[in-house]
MDAnalysis code that builds the backbone (N, CA, C; Angstrom):
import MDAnalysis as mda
import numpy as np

u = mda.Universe.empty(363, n_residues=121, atom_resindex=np.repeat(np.arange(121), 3), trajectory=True)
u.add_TopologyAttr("name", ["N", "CA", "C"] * 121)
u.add_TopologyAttr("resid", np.arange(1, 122))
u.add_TopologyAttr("resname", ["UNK", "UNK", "UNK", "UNK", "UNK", "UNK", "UNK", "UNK", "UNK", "UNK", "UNK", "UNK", "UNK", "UNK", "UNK", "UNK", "UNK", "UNK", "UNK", "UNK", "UNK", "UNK", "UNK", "UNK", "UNK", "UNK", "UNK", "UNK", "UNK", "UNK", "UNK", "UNK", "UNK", "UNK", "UNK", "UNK", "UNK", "UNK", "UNK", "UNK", "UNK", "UNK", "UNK", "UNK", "UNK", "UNK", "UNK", "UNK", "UNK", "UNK", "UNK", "UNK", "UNK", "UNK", "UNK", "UNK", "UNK", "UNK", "UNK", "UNK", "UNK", "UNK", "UNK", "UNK", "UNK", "UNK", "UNK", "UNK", "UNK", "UNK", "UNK", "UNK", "UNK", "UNK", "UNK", "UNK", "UNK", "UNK", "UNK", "UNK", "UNK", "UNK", "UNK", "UNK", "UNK", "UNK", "UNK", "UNK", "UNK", "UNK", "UNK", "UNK", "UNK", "UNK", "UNK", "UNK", "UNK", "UNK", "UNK", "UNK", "UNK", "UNK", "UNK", "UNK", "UNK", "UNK", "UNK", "UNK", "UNK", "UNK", "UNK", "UNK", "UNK", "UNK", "UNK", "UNK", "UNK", "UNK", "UNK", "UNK", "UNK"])
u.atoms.positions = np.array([
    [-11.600, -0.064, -5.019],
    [-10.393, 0.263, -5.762],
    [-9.882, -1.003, -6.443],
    [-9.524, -0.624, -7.662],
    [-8.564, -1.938, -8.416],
    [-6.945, -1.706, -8.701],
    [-6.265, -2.854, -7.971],
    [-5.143, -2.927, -8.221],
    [-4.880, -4.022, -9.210],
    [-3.554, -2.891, -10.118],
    [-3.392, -3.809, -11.657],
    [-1.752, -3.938, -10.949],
    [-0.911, -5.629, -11.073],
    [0.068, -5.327, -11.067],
    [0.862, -5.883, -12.003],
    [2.118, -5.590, -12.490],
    [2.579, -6.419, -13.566],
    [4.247, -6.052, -13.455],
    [4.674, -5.853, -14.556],
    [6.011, -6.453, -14.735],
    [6.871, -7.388, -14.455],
    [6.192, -8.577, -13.925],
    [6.904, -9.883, -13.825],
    [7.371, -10.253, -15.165],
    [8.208, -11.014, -14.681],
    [9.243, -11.987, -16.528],
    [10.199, -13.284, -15.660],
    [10.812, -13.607, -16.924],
    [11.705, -14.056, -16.579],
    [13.605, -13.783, -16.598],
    [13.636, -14.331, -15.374],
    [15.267, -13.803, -15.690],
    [16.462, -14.635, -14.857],
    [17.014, -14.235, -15.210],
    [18.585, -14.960, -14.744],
    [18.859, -14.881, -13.128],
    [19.338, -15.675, -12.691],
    [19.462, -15.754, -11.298],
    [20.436, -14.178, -11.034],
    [20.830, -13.713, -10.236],
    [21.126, -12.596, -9.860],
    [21.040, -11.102, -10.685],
    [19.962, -11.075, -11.677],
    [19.051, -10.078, -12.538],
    [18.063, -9.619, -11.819],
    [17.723, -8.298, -12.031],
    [16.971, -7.247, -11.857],
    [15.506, -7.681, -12.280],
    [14.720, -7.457, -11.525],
    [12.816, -6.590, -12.205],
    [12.538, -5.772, -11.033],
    [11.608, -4.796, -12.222],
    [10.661, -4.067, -11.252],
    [9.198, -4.259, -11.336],
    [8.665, -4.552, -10.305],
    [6.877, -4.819, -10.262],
    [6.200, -3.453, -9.562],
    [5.327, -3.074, -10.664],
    [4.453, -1.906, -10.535],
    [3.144, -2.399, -10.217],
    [2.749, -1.348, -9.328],
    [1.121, -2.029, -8.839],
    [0.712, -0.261, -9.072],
    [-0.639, -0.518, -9.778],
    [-1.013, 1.022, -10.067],
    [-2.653, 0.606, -9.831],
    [-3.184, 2.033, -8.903],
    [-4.384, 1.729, -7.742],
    [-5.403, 2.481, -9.007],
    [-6.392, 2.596, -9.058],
    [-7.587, 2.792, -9.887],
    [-7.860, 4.243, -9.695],
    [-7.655, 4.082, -8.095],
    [-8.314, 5.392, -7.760],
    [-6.982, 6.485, -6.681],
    [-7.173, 7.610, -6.423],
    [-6.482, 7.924, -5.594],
    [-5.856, 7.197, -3.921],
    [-4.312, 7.156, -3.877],
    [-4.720, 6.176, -2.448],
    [-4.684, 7.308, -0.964],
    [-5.397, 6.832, 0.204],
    [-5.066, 8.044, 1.317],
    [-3.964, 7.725, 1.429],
    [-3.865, 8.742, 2.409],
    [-2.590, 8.635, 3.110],
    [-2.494, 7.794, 4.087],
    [-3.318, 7.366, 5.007],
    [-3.546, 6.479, 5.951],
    [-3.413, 5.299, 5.191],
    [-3.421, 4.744, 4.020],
    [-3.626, 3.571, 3.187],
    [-1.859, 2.900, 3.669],
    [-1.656, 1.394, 3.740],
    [-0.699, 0.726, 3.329],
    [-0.795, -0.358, 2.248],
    [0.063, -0.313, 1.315],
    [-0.087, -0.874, -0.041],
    [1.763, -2.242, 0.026],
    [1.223, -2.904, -0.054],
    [2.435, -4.633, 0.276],
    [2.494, -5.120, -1.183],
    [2.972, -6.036, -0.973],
    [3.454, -7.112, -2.230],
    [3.893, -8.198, -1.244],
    [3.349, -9.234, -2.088],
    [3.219, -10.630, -1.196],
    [3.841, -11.697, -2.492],
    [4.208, -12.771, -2.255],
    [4.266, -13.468, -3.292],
    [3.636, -14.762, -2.486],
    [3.554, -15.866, -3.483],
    [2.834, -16.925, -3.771],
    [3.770, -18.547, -4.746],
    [4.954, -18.752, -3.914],
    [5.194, -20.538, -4.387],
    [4.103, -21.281, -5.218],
    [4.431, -22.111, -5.434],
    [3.512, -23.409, -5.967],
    [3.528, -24.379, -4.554],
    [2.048, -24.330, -4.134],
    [2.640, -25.546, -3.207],
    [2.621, -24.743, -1.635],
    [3.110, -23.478, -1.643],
    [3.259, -22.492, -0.298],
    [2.578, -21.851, -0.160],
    [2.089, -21.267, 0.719],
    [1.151, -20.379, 1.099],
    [1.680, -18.745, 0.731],
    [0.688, -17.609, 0.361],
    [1.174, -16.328, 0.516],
    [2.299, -16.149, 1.563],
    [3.212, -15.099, 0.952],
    [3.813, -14.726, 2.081],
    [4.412, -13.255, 2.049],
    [4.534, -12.597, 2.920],
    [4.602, -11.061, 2.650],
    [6.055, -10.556, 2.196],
    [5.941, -9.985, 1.664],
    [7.529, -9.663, 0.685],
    [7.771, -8.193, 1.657],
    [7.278, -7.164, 1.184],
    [7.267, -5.733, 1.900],
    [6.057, -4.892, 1.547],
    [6.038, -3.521, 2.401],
    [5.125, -2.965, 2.457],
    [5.635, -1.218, 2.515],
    [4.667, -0.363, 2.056],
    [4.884, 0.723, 2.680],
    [3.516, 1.771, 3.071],
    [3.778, 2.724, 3.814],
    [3.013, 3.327, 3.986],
    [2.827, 4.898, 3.334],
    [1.388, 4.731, 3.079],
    [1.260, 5.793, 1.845],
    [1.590, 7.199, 1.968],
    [0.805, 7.720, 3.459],
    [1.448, 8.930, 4.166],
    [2.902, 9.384, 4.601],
    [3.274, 8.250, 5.334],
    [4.696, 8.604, 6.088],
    [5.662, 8.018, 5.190],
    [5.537, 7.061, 4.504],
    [6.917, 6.435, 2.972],
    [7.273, 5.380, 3.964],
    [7.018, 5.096, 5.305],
    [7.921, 4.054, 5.989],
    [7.579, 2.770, 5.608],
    [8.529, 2.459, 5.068],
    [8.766, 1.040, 4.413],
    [8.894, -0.124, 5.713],
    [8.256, -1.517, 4.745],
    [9.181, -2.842, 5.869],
    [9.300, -3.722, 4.463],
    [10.245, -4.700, 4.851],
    [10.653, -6.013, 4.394],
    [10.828, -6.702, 5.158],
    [10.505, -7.871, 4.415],
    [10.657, -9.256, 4.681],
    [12.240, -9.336, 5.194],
    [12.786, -10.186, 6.114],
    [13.996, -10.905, 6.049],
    [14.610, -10.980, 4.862],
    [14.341, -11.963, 4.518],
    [14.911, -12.616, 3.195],
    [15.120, -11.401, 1.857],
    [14.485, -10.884, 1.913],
    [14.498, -9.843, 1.162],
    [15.184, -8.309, 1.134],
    [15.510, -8.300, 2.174],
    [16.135, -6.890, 2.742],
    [17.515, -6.281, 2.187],
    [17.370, -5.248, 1.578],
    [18.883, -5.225, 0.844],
    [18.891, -5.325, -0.555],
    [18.134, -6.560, -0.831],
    [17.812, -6.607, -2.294],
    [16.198, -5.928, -2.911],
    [15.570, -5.682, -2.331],
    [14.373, -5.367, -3.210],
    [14.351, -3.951, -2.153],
    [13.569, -2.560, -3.370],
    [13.192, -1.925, -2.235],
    [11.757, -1.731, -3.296],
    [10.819, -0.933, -1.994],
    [9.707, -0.807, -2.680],
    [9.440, 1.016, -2.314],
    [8.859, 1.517, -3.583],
    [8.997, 3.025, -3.310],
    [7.594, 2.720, -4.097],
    [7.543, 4.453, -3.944],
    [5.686, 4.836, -4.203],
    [5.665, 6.515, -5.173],
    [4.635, 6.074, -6.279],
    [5.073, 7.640, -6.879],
    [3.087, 7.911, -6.916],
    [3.281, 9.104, -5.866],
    [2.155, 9.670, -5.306],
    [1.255, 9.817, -6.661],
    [1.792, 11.187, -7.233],
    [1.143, 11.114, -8.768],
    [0.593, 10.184, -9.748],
    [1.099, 9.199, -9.600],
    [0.366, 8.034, -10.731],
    [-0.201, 6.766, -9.669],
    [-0.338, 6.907, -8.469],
    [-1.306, 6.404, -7.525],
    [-0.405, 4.665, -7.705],
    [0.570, 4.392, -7.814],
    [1.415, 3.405, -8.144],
    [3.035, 3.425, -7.253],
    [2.614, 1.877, -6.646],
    [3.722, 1.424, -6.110],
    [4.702, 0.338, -6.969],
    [5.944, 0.928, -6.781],
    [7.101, -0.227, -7.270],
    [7.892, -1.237, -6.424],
    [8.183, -2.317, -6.888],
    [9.136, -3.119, -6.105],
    [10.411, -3.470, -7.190],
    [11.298, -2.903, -6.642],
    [12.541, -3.009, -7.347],
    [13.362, -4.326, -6.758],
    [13.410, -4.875, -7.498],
    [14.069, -6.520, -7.232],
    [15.322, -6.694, -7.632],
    [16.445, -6.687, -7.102],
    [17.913, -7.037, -7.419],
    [18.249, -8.405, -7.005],
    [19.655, -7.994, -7.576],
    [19.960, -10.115, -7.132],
    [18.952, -11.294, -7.062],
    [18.006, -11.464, -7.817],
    [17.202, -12.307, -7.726],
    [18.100, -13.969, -7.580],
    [17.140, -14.126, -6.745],
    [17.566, -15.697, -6.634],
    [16.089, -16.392, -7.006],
    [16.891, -18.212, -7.151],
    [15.207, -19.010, -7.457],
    [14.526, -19.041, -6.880],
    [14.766, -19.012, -5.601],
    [13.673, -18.686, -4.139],
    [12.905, -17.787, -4.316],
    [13.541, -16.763, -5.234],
    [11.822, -15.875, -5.357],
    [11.170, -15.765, -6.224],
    [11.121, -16.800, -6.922],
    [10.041, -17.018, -8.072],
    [8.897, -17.474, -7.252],
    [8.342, -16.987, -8.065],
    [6.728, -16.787, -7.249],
    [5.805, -16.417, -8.374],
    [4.134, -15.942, -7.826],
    [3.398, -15.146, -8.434],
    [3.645, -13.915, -7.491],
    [3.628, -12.744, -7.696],
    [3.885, -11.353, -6.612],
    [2.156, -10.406, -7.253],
    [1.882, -10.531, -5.930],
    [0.143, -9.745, -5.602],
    [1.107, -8.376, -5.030],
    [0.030, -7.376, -5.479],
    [0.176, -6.529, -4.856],
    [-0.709, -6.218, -4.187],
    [-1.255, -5.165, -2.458],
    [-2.655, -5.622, -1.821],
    [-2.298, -4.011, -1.000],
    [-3.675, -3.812, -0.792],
    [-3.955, -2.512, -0.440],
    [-5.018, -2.684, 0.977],
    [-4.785, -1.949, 2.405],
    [-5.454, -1.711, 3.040],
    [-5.082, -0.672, 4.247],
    [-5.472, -0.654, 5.497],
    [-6.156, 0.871, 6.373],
    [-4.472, 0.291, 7.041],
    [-4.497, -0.456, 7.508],
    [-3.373, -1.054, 8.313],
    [-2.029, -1.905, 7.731],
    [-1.198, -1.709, 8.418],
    [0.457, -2.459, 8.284],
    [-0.032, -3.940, 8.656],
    [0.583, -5.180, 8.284],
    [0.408, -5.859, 8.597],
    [0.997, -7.379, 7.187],
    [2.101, -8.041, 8.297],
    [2.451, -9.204, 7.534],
    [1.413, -10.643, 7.260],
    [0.317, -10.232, 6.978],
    [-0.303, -11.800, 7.101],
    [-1.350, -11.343, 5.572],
    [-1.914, -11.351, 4.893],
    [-2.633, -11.547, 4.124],
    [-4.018, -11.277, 4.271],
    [-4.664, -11.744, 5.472],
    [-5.725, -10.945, 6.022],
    [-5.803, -8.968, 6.544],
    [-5.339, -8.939, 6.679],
    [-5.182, -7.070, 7.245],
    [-5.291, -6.574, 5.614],
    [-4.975, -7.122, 4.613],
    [-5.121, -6.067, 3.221],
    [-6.164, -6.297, 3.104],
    [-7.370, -5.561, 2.000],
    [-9.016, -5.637, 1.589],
    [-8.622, -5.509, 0.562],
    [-7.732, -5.121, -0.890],
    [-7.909, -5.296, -1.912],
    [-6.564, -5.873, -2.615],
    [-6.489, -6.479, -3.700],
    [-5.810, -7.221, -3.542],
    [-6.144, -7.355, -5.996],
    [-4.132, -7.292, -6.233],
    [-4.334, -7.277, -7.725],
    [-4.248, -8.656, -7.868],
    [-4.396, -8.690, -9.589],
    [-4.372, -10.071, -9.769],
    [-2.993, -10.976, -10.208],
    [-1.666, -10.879, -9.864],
    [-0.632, -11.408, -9.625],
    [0.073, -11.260, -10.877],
    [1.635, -11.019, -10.973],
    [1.844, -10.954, -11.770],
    [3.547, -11.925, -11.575],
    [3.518, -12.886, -12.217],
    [4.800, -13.930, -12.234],
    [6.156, -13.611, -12.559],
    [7.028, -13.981, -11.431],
    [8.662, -14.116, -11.272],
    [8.937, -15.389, -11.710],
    [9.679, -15.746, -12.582],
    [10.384, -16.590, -12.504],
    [12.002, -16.209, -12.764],
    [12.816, -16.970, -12.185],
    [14.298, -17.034, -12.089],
    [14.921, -18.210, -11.996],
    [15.620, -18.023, -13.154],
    [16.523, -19.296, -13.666],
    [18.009, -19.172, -13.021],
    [18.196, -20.737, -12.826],
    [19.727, -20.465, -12.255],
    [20.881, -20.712, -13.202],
])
């Protein structure tokens, strides 16, 4: 399967984006599909996730409140809706697909090719 993700930009410190990750192929239901972002300098780190069957979502700490991530079955595509952005989350944001939940970067098997936040203060 190929994940395309995009709608990164740039924007103003407490401004809105939404990042769409749209899967190639149909996803199961057993599938969990994340968004991770990527510093300069930092290692991946997991933003949130949900699950394709049951909708049960997680987030990150830092993130909770402000971003949610929803899923529209029909176009095989997950969103992450980003509010209040701060500079802390400029990043590159992957979106990553695999069988299991899981905050680390290893547990996903496929994985898009990033699409950039930046936020100005």
């Amino acid at each position: 399967v190929q994940l395309q993700a995009s709608g990164g930009g740039l924007v103003q410190a407490g401004g809105s984006l939404r990042l769409s990750c749209a899967a190639s192929r149909r996803i199961y239901s057993s599938g969990v599909v994340g968004w991770f972002r990527q510093a300069p300098g930092k290692e991946r780190e997991f933003v949130s996730a949900i699950r394709w069957g049951s909708g049960i979502r997680y987030y990150e700490d830092s993130v909770r409140g402000r971003f949610t991530i929803s899923k529209d079955s029909a176009k095989n595509t997950v969103y992450l809706q980003m509010n209040s952005l701060k500079p802390d989350d400029a990043a590159v944001y992957y979106c990553a697909m695999g069988s299991h939940y899981g905050t680390t970067p290893n547990v996903y098997d496929y994985w898009g090719q990033g699409t950039e936040v930046t936020v100005s203060s």
